[in-house]
C-alpha positions as CSV (number, residue, x, y, z in Angstrom):
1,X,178.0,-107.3,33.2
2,X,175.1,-105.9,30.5
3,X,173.8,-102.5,31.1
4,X,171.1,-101.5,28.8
5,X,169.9,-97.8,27.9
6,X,167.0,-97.2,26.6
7,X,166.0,-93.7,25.3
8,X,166.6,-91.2,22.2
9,X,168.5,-90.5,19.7
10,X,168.2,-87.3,18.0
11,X,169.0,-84.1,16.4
12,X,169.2,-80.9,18.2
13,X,169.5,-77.0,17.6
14,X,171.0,-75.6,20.5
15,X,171.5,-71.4,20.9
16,X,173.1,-70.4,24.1
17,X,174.5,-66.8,24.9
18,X,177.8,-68.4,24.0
19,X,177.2,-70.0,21.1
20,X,175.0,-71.3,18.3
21,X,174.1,-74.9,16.4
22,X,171.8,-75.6,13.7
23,X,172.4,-79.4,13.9
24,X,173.7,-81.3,15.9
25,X,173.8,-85.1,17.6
26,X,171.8,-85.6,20.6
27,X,168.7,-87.0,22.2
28,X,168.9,-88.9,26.2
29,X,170.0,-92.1,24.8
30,X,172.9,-91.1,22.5
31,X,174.0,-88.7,25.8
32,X,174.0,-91.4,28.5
33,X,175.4,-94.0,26.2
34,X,178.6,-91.7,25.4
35,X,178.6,-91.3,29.4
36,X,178.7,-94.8,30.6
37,X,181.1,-95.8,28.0
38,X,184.3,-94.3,29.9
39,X,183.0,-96.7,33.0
40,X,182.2,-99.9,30.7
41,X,182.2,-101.4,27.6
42,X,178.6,-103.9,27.2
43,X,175.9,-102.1,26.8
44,X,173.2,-103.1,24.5
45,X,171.1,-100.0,23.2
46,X,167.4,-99.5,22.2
47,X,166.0,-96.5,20.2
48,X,164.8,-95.4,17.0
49,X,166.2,-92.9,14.2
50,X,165.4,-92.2,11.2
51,X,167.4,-93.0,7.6
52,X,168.8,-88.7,8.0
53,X,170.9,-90.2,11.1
54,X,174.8,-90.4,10.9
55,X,175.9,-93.8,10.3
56,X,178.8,-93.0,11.5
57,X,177.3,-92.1,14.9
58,X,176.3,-95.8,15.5
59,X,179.9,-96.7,14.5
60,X,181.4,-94.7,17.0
61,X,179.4,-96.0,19.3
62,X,180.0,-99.4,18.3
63,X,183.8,-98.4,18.8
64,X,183.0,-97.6,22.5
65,X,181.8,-101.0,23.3
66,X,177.9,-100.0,22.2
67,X,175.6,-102.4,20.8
68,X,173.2,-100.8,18.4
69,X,170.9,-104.2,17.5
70,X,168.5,-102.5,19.5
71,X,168.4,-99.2,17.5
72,X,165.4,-99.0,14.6
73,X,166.3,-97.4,11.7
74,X,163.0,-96.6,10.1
75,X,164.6,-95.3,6.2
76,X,161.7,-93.3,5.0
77,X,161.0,-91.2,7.8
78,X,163.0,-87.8,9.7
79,X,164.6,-88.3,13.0
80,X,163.2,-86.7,16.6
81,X,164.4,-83.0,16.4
82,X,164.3,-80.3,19.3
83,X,165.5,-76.9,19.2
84,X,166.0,-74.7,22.6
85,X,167.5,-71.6,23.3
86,X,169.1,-70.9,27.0
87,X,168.7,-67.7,28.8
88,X,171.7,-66.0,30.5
89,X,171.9,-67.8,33.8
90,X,172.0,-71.4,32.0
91,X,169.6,-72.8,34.2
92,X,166.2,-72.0,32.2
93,X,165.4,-72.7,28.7
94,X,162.7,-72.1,25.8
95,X,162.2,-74.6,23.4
96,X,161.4,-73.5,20.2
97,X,160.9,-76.6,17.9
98,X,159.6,-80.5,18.9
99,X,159.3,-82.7,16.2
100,X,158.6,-86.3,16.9
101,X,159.0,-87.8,13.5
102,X,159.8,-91.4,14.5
103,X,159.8,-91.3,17.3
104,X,155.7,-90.9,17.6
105,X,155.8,-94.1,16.3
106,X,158.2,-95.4,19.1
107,X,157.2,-99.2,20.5
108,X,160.5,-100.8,20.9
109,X,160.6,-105.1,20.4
110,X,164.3,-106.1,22.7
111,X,166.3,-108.2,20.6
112,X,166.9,-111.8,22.7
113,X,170.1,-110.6,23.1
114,X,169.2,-108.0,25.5
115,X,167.0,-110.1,28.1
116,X,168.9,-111.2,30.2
117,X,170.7,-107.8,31.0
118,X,171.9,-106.8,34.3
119,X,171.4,-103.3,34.6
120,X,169.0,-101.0,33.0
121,X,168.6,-97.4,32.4
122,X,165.0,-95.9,31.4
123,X,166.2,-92.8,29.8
124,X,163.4,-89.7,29.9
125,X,160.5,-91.1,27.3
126,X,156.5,-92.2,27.6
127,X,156.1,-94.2,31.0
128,X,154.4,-96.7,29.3
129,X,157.1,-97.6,27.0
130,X,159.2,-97.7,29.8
131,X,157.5,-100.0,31.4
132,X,157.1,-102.2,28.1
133,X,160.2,-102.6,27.9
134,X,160.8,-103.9,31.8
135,X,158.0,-106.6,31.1
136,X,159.8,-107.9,27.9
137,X,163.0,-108.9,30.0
138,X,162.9,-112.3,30.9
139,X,164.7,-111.3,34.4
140,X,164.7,-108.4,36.8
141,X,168.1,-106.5,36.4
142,X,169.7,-106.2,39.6
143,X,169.5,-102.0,39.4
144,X,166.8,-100.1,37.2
145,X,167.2,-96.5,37.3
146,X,164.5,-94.5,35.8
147,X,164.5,-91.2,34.4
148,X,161.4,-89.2,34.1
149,X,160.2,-85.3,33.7
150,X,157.2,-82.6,34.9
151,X,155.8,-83.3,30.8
152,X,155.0,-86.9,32.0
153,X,153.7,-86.1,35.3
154,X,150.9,-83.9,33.8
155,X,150.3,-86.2,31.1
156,X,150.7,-89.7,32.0
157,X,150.7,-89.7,35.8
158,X,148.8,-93.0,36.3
159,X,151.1,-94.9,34.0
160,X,154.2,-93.2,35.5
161,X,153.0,-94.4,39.0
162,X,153.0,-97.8,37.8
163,X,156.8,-97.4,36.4
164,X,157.6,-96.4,39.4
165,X,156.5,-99.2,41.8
166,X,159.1,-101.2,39.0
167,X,162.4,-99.5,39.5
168,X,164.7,-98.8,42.3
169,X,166.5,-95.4,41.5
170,X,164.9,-92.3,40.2
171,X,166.6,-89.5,38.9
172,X,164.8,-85.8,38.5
173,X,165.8,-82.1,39.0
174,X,164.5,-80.5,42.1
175,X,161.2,-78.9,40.6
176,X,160.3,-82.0,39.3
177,X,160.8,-84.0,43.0
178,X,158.2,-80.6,43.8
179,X,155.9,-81.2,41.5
180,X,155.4,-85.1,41.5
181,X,155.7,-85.2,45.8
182,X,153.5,-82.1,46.3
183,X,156.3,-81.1,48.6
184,X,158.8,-77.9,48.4
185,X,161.1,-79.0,50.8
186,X,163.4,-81.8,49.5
187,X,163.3,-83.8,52.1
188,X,159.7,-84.4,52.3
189,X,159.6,-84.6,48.8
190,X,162.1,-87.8,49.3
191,X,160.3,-89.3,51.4
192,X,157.1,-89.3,49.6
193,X,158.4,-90.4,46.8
194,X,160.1,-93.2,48.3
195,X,156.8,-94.3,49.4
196,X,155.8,-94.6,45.7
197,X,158.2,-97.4,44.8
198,X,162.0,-96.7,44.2
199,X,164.6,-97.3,46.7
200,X,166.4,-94.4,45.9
201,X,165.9,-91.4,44.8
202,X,168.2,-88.6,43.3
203,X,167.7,-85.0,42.9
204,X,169.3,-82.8,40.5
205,X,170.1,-79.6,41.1
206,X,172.1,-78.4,38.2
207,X,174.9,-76.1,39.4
208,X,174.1,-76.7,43.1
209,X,175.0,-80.0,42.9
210,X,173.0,-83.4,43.3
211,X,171.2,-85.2,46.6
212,X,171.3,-89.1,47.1
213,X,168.1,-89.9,49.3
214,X,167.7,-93.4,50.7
215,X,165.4,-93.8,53.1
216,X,166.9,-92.1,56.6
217,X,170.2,-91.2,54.4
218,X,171.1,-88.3,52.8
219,X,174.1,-87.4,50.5
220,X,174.7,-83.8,49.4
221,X,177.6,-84.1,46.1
222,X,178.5,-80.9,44.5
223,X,179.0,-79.4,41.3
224,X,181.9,-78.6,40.0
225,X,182.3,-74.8,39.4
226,X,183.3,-74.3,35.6
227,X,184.8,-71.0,34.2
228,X,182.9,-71.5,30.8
229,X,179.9,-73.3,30.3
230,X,178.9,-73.8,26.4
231,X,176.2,-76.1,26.4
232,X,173.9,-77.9,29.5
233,X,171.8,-79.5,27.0
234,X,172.4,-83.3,27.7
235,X,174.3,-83.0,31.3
236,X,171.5,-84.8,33.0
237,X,171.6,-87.6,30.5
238,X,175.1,-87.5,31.1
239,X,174.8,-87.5,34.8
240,X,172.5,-90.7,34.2
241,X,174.7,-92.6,32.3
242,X,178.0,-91.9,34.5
243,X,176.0,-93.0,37.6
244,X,174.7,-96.2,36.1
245,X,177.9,-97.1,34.1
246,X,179.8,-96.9,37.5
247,X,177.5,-98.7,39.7
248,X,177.5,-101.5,36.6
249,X,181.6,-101.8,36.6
250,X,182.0,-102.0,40.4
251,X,179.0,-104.2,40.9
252,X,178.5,-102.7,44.0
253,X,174.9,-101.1,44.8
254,X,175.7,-100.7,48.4
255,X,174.9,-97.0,49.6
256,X,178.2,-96.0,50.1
257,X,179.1,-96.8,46.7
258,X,176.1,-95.2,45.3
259,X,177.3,-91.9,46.7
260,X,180.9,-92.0,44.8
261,X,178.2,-93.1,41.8
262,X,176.6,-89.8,42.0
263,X,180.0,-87.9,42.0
264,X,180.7,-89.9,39.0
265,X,177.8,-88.7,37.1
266,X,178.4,-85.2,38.3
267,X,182.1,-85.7,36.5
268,X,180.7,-86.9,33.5
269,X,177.7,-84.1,33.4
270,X,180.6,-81.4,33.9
271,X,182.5,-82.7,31.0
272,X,179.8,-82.8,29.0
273,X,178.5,-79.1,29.2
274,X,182.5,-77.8,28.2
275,X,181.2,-78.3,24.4
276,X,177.8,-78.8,22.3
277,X,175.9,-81.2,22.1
278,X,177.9,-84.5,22.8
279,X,181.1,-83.4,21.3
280,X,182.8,-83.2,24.4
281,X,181.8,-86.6,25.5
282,X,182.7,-88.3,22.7
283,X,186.8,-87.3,23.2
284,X,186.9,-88.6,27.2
285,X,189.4,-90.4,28.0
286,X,190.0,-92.3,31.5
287,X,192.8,-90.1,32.5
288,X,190.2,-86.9,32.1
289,X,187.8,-88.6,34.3
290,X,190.5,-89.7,36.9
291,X,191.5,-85.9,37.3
292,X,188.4,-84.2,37.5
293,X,187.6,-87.1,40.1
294,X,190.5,-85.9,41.9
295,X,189.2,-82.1,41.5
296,X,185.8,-83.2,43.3
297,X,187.7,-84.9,45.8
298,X,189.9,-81.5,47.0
299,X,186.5,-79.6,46.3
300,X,184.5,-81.4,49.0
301,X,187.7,-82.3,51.1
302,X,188.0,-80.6,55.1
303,X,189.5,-81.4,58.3
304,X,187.1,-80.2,61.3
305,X,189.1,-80.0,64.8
306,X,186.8,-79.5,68.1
């Protein structure tokens, strides 16, 4: 089984009340690659740096099982950069710098190699590239998850409504479900949405958890509480790539396994804001995601006698 992610790969400055970073690796595609690795090891990526990124980067990925064919290098130019700073509760941010450097100039040719895939993952870019890049495969995947923000919505609405008559999950956070369903409460914002093209839909909620939404059903999956928290930059990329890289090594897209997909993302997404930037990631191992598992388990875990 091929899973394919598509999205960037970049350098960010992150400055929480915690802690500080000038530079380090990050960008949605390098996050939800590092996250579906610990559930799989084929899957082909597609983005674009410039010559300033690590080499060494696309060699650890390649170590993981991560096919970088698809991955421009374009020498001469600067990689995508973004620089944030996170107020006290975490949950809101400022960003500070976006430069687009080559990634302005982003209109991504698949390699043959990566046609025939069987899972693909539309990480947060222009919904017109993202839908490029579903024409170009010469089958549909059996899952396409897409992931998409409010900057696109305001922006590129038409062409995001086309991308999403194409895919069959969507992942946002809960002001975005707001925003694009004209809805506050979540579960009329579902089921407008559904009725714009995806199958299901997801909504993040950061610490409060995560909702699975599929027509009539409805799964509530928590977040797990964490005594220090360094860095959320990334955890929803992480989430992403966790949910995705599951559902691709079971091969199951049945509801039921969709739901332990989502609490598989939200183990990823914990490990991943315990450092900066992808650091933490990057040091996984299957025994870390087995406990934590286990720590969602007890965490949701009741006996109800009437």
């Amino acid at each position: 089984m091929a899973l394919t992610i598509i999205g960037t790969m970049a350098f960010d400055a992150i400055e929480t009340p915690f802690a500080k970073t000038e530079k380090t690796i990050g960008g949605s595609g390098t996050y939800c690659a590092y996250a579906a690795t610990n559930f799989m090891h084929s899957i082909n990526q597609v983005s674009i740096v410039g010559g300033d990124f690590p080499q060494e980067v696309l060699q650890d990925l390649n170590r993981l099982g991560v096919n970088t064919e698809g991955v421009e290098i374009v020498k001469d130019k600067k990689s995508f950069f973004w620089s944030g700073k996170y107020h006290l509760d975490m949950n809101t941010r400022e960003t500070l710098i976006t430069d687009l450097n080559v990634l302005a100039d982003f209109n991504p040719t698949l390699p043959d190699s990566y046609l025939e895939t069987d899972y693909l993952l539309l990480g947060n870019l222009v919904p017109a590239i993202q839908r490029s890049v579903i024409n170009q495969l010469s089958k549909r995947p059996k899952l396409i998850v897409l992931d998409t923000m409010n900057f696109w919505m305001e922006t590129a609405m038409e062409d995001l409504e086309d991308v999403l008559k194409m895919v069959d999950v969507l992942v946002v956070n809960d002001s975005e479900a707001r925003q694009l369903s004209g809805e506050f409460a979540l579960v009329k914002a579902a089921r407008k949405i559904l009725a714009m093209g995806p199958k299901f839909l997801i909504v993040k909620k950061g610490e409060h958890g995560a909702l699975l939404f599929n027509g009539e059903e409805i799964f509530c999956a928590p977040a797990l509480p964490l005594e220090e928290v360094f860095d959320p930059t990334g955890a929803g990329d992480a989430f992403a790539g966790g949910f995705i890289g599951y559902l691709a090594s079971t091969g199951d897209l049945s509801f039921e396994n969709m739901k332990t997909a989502v609490i598989m993302g939200s183990v990823t997404a914990s490990f991943c804001c315990e450092k900066m930037g992808t650091e933490r990631l990057k040091s996984l191992t299957p025994e870390d995601i087995q406990k934590r598992a286990a720590k969602f388990v007890r965490l949701t875990n009741f006996q109800l006698s009437c």
